[in-house]
C-alpha positions in Angstrom: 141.6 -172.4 -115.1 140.3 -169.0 -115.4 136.5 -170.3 -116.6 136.9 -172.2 -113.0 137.7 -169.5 -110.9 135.1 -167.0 -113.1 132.2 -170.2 -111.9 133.6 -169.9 -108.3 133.3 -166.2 -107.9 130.3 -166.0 -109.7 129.0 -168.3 -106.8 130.1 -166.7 -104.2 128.6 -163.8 -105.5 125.2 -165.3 -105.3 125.5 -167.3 -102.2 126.6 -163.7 -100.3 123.7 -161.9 -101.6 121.5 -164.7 -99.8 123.0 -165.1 -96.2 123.4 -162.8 -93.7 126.5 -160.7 -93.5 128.6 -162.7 -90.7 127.5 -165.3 -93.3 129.4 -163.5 -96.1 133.1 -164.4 -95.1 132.5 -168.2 -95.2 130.9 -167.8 -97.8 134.2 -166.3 -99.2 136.5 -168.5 -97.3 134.9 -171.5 -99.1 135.3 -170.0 -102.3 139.0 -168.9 -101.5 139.6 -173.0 -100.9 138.0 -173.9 -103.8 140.2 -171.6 -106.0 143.0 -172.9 -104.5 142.0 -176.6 -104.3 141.5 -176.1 -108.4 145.1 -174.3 -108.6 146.6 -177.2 -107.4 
């Protein structure tokens, strides 16, 4: 679980730093779901 959310940030991290900054809360949405799509 943790090695899943630690690949999800990690992502998120590196899709941010590529897309503009209204870009950067879907970016963070999407990795917010997928943390929560793996929880369950």
């Amino acid at each position: 679980m943790k090695r899943i959310c630690l690949l999800v940030l990690a992502s998120a991290a590196l899709l941010a730093g590529c897309n503009t900054v209204s870009g950067v809360g879907k970016d963070i949405k999407a990795g917010g779901q997928a943390v929560q799509n793996a929880a369950e």
